[in-house]
PyMOL Python script that loads the backbone (N, CA, C, O; Angstrom):
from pymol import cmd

cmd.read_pdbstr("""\
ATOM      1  N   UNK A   1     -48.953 -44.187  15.933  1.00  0.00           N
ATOM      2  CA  UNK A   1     -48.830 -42.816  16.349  1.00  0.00           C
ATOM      3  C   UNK A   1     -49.114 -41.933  15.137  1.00  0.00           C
ATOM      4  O   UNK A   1     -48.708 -42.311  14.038  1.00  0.00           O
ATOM      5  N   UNK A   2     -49.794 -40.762  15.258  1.00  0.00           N
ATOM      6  CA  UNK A   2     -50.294 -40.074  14.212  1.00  0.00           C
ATOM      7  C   UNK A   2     -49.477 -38.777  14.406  1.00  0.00           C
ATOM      8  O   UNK A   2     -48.930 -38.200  13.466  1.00  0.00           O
ATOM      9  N   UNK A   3     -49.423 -38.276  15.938  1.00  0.00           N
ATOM     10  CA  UNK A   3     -49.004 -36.673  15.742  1.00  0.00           C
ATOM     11  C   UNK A   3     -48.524 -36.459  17.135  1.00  0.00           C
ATOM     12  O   UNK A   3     -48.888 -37.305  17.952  1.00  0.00           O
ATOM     13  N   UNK A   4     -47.646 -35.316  17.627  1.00  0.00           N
ATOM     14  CA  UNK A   4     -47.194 -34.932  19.003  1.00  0.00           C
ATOM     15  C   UNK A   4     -48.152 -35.042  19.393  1.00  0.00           C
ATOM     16  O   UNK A   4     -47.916 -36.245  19.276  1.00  0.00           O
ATOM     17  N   UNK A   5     -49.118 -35.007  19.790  1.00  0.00           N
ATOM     18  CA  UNK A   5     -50.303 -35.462  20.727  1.00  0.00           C
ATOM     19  C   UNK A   5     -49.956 -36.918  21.082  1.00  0.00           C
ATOM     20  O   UNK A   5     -49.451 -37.143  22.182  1.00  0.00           O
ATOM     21  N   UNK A   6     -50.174 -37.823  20.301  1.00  0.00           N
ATOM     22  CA  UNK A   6     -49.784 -39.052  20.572  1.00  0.00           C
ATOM     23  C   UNK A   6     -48.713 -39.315  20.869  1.00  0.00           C
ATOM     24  O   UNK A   6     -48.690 -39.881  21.962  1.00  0.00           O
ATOM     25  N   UNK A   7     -47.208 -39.109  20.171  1.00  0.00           N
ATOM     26  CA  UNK A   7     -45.995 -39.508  20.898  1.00  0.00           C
ATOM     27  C   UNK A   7     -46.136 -38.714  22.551  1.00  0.00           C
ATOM     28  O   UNK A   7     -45.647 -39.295  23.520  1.00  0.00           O
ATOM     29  N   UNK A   8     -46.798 -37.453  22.709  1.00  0.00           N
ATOM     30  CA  UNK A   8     -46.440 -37.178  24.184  1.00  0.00           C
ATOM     31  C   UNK A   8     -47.211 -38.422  24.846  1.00  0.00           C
ATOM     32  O   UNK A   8     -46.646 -39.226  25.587  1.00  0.00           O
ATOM     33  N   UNK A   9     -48.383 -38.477  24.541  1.00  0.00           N
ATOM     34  CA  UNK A   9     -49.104 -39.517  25.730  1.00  0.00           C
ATOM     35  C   UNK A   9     -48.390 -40.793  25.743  1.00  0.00           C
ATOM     36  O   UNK A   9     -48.571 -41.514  26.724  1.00  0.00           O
ATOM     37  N   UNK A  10     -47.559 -41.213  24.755  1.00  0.00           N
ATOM     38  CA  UNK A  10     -46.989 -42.467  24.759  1.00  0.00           C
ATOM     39  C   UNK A  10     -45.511 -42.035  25.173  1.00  0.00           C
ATOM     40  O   UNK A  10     -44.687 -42.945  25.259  1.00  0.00           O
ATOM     41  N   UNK A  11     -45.087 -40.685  25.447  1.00  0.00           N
ATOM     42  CA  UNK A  11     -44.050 -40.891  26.483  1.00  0.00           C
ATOM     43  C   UNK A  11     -44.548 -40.734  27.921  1.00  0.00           C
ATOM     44  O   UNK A  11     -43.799 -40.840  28.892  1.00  0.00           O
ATOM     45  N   UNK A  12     -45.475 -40.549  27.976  1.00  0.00           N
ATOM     46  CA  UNK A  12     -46.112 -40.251  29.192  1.00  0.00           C
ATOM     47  C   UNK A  12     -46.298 -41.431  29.830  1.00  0.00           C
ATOM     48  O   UNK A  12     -45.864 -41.475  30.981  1.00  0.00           O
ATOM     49  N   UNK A  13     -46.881 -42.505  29.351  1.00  0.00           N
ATOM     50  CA  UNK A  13     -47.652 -43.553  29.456  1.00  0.00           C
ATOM     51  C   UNK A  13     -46.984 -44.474  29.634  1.00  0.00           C
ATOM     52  O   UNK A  13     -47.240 -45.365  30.444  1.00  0.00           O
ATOM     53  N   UNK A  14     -45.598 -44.402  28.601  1.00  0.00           N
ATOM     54  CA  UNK A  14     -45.413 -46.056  28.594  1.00  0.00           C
ATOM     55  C   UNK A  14     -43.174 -45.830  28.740  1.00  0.00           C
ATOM     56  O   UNK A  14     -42.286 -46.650  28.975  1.00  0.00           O
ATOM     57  N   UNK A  15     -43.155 -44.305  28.446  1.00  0.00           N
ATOM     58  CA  UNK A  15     -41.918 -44.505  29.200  1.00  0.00           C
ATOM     59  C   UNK A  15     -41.544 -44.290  30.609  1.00  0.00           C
ATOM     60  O   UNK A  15     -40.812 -43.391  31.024  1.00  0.00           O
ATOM     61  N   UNK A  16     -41.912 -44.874  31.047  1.00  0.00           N
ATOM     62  CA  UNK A  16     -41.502 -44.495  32.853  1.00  0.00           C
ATOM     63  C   UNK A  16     -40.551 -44.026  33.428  1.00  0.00           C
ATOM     64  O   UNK A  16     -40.654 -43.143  34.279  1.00  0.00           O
ATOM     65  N   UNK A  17     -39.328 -44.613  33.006  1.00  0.00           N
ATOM     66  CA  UNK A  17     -37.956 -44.265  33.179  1.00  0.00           C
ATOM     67  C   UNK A  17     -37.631 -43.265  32.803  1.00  0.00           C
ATOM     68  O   UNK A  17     -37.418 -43.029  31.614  1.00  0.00           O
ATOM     69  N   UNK A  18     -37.500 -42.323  33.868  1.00  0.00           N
ATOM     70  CA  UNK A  18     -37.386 -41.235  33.877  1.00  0.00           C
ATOM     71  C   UNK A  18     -35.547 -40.822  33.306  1.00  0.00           C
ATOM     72  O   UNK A  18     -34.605 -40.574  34.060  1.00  0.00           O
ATOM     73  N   UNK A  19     -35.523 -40.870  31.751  1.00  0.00           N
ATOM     74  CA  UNK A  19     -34.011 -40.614  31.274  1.00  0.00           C
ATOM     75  C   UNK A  19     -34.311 -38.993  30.551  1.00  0.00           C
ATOM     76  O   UNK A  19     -35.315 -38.305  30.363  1.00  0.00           O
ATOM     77  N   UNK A  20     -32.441 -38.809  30.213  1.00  0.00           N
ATOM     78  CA  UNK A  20     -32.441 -37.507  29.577  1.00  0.00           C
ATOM     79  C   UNK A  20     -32.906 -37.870  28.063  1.00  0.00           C
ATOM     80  O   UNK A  20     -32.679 -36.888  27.356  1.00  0.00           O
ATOM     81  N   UNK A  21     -33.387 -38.769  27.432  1.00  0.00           N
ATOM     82  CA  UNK A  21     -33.322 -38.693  25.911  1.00  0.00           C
ATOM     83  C   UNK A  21     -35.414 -38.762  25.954  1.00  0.00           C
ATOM     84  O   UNK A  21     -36.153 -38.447  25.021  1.00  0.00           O
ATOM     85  N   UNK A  22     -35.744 -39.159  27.040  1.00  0.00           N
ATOM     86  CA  UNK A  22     -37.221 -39.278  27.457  1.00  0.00           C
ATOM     87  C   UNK A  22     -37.606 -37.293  27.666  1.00  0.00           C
ATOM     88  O   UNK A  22     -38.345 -36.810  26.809  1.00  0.00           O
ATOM     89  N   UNK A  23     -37.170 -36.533  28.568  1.00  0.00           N
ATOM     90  CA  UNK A  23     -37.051 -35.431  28.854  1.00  0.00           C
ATOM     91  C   UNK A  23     -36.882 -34.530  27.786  1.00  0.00           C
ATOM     92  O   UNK A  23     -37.558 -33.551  27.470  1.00  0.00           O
ATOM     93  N   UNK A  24     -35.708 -35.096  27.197  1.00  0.00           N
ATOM     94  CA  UNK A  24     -35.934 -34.120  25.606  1.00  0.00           C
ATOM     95  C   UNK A  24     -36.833 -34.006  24.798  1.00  0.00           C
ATOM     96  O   UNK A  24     -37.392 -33.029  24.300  1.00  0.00           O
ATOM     97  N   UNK A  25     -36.995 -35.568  24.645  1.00  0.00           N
ATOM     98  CA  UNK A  25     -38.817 -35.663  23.711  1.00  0.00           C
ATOM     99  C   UNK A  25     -39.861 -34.875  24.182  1.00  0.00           C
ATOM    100  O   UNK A  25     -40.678 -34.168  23.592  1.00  0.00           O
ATOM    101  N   UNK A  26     -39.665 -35.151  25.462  1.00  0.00           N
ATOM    102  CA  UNK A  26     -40.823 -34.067  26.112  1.00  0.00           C
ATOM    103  C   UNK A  26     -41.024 -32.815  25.715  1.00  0.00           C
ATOM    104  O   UNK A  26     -41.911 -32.347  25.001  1.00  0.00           O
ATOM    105  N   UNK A  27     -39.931 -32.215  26.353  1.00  0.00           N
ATOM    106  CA  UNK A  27     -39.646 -30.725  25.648  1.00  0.00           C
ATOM    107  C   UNK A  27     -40.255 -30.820  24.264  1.00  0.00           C
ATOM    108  O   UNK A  27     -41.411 -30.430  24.096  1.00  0.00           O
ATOM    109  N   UNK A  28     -39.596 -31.280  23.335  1.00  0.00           N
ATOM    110  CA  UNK A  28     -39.854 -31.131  22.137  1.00  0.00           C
ATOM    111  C   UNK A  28     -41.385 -31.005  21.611  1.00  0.00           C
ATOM    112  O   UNK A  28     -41.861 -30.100  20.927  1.00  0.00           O
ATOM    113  N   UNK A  29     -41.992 -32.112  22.098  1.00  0.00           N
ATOM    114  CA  UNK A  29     -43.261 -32.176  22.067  1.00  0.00           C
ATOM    115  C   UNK A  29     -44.104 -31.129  22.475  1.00  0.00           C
ATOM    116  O   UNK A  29     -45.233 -30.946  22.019  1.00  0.00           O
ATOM    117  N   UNK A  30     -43.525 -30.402  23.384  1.00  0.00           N
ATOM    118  CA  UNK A  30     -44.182 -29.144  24.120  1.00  0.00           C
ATOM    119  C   UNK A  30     -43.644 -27.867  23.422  1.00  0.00           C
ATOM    120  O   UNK A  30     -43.810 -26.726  23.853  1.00  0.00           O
ATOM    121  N   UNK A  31     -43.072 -28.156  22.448  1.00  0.00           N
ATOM    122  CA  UNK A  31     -42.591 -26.668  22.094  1.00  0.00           C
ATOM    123  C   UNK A  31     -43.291 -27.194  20.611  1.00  0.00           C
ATOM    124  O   UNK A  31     -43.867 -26.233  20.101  1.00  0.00           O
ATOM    125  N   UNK A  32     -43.388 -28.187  19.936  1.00  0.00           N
ATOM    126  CA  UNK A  32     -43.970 -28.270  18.840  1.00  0.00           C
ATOM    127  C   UNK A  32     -46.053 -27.758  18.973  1.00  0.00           C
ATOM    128  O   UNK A  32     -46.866 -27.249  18.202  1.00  0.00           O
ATOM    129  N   UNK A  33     -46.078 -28.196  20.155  1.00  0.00           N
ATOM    130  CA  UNK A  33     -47.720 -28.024  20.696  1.00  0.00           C
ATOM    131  C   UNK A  33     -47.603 -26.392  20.766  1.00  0.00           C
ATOM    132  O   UNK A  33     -48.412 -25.638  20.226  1.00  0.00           O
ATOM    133  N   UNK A  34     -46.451 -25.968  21.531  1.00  0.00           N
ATOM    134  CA  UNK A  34     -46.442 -24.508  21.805  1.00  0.00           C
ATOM    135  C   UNK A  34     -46.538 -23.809  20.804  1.00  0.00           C
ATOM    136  O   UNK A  34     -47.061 -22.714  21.008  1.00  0.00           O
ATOM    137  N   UNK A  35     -46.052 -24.150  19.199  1.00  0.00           N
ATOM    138  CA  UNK A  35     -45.609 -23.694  17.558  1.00  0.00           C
ATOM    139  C   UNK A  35     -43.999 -23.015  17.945  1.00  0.00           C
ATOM    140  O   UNK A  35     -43.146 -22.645  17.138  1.00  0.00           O
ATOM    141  N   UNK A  36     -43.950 -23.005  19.010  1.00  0.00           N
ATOM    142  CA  UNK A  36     -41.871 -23.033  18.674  1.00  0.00           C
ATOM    143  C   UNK A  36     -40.959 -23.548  18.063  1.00  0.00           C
ATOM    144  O   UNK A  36     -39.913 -22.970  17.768  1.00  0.00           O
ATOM    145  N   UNK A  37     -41.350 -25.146  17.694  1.00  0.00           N
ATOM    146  CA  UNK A  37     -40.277 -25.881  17.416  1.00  0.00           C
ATOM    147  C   UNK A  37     -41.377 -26.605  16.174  1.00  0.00           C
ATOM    148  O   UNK A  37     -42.607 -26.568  16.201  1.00  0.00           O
ATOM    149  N   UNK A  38     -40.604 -27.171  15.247  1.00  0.00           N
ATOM    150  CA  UNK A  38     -41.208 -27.994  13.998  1.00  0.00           C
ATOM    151  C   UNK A  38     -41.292 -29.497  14.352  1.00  0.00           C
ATOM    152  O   UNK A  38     -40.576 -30.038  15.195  1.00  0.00           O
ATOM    153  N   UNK A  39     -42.224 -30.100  13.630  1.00  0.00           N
ATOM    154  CA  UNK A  39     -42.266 -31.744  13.766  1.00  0.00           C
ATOM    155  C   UNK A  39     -41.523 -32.465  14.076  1.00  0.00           C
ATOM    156  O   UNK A  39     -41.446 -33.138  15.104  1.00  0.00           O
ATOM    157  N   UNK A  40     -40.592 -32.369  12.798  1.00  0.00           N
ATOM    158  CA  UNK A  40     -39.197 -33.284  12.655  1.00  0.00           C
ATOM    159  C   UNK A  40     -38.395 -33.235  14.270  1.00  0.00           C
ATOM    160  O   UNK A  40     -37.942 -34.225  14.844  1.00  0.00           O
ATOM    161  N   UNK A  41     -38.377 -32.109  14.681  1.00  0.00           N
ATOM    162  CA  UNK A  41     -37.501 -32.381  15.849  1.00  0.00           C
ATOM    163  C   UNK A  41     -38.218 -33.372  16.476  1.00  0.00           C
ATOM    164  O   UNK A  41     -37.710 -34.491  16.396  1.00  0.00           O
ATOM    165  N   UNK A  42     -39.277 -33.279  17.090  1.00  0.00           N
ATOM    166  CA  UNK A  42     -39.929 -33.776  17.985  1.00  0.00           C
ATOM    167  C   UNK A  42     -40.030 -35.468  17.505  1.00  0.00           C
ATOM    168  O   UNK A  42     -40.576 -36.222  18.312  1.00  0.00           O
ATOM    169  N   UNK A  43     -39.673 -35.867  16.618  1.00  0.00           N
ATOM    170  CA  UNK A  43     -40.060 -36.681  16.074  1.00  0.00           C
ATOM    171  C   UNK A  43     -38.684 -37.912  15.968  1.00  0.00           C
ATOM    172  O   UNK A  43     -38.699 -39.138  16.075  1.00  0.00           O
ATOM    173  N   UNK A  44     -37.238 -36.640  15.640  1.00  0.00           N
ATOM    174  CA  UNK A  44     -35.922 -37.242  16.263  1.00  0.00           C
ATOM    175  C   UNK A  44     -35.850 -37.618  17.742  1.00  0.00           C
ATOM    176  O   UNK A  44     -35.314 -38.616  18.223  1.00  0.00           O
ATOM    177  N   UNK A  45     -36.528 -36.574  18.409  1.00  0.00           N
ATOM    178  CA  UNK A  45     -36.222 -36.476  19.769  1.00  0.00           C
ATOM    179  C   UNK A  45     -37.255 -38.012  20.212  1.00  0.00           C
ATOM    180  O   UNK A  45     -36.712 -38.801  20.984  1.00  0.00           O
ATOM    181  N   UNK A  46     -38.585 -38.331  19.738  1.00  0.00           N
ATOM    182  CA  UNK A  46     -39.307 -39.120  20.291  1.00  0.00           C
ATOM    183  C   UNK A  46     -38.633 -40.867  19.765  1.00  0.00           C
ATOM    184  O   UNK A  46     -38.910 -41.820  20.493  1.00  0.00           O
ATOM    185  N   UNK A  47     -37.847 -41.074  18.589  1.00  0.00           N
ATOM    186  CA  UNK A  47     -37.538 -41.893  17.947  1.00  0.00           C
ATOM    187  C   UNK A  47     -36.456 -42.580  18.742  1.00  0.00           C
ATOM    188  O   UNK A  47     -36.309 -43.795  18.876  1.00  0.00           O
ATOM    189  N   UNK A  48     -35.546 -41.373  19.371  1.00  0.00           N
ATOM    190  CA  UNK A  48     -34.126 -41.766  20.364  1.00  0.00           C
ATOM    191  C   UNK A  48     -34.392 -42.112  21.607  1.00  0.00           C
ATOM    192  O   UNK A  48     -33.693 -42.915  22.224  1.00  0.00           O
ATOM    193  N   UNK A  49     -35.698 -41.388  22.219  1.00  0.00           N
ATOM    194  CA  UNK A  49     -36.082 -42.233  23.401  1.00  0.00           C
ATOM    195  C   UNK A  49     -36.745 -43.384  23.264  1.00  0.00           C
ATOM    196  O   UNK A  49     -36.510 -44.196  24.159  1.00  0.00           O
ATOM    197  N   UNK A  50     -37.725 -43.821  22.187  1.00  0.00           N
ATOM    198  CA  UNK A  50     -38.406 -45.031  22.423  1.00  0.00           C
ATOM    199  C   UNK A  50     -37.207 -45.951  21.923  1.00  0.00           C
ATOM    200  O   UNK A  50     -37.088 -47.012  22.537  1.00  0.00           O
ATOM    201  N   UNK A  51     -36.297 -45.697  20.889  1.00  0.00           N
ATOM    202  CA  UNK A  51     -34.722 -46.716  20.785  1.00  0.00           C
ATOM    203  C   UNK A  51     -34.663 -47.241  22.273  1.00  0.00           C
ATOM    204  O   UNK A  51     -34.882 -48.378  22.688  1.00  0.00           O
ATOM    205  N   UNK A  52     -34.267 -45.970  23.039  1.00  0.00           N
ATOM    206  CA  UNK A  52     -33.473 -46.043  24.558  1.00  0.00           C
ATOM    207  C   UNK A  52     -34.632 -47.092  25.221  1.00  0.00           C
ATOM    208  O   UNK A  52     -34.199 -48.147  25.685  1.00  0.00           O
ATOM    209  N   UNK A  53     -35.800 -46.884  25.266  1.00  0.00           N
ATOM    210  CA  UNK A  53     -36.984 -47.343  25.921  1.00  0.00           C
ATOM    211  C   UNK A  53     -37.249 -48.791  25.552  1.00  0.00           C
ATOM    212  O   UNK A  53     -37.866 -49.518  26.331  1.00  0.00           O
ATOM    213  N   UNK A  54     -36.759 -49.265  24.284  1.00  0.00           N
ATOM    214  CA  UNK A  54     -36.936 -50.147  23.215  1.00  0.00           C
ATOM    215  C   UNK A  54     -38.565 -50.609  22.913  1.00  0.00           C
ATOM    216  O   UNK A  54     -39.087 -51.691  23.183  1.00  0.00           O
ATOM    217  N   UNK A  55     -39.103 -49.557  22.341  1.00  0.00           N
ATOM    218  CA  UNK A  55     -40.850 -49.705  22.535  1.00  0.00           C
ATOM    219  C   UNK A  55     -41.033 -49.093  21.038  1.00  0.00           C
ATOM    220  O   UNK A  55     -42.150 -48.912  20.552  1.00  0.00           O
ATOM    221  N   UNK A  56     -39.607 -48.741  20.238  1.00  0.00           N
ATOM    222  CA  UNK A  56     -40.198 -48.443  18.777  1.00  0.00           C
ATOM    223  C   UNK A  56     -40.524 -49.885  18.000  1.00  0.00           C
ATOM    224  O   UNK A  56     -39.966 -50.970  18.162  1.00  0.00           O
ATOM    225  N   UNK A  57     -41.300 -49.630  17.362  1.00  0.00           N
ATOM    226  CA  UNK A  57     -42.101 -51.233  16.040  1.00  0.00           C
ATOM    227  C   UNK A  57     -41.688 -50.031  14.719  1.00  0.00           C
ATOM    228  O   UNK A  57     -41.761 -48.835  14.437  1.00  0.00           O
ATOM    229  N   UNK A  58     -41.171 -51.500  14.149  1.00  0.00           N
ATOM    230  CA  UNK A  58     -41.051 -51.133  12.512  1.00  0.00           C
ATOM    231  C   UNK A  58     -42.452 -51.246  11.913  1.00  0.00           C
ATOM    232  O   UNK A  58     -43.331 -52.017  12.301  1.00  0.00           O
ATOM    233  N   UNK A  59     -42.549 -50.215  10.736  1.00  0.00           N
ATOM    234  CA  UNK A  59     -44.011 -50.237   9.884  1.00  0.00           C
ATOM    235  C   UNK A  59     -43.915 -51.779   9.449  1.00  0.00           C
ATOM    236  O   UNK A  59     -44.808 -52.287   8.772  1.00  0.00           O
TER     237      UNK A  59
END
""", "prot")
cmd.dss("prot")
cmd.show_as("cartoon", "prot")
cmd.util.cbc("prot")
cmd.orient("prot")
């Protein structure tokens, strides 16, 4: 993953399960695309759903 572009399509894509920690990322992602919100959030927010999702890989 390089940038909110990519974490959205890969919550899009590959989290299905429709949860609240999936929904937040979303948001986040959409307000970082929007310039409302900064990286880092989006980046907590995308880290706690793919945990929940269990689809994060260590570098």
């Amino acid at each position: 993953m390089f940038d909110v572009n990519d974490a959205a399509a890969i919550l899009l894509r590959d989290l299905s399960r429709r949860t609240g920690k999936r929904k937040i990322a979303m948001d986040a992602c959409r307000k970082v695309l929007r310039g409302e919100a900064h990286p880092p959030a989006a980046r907590r927010a995308f880290v706690a759903a793919a945990l929940e999702a269990k689809i994060l890989r260590s570098d």
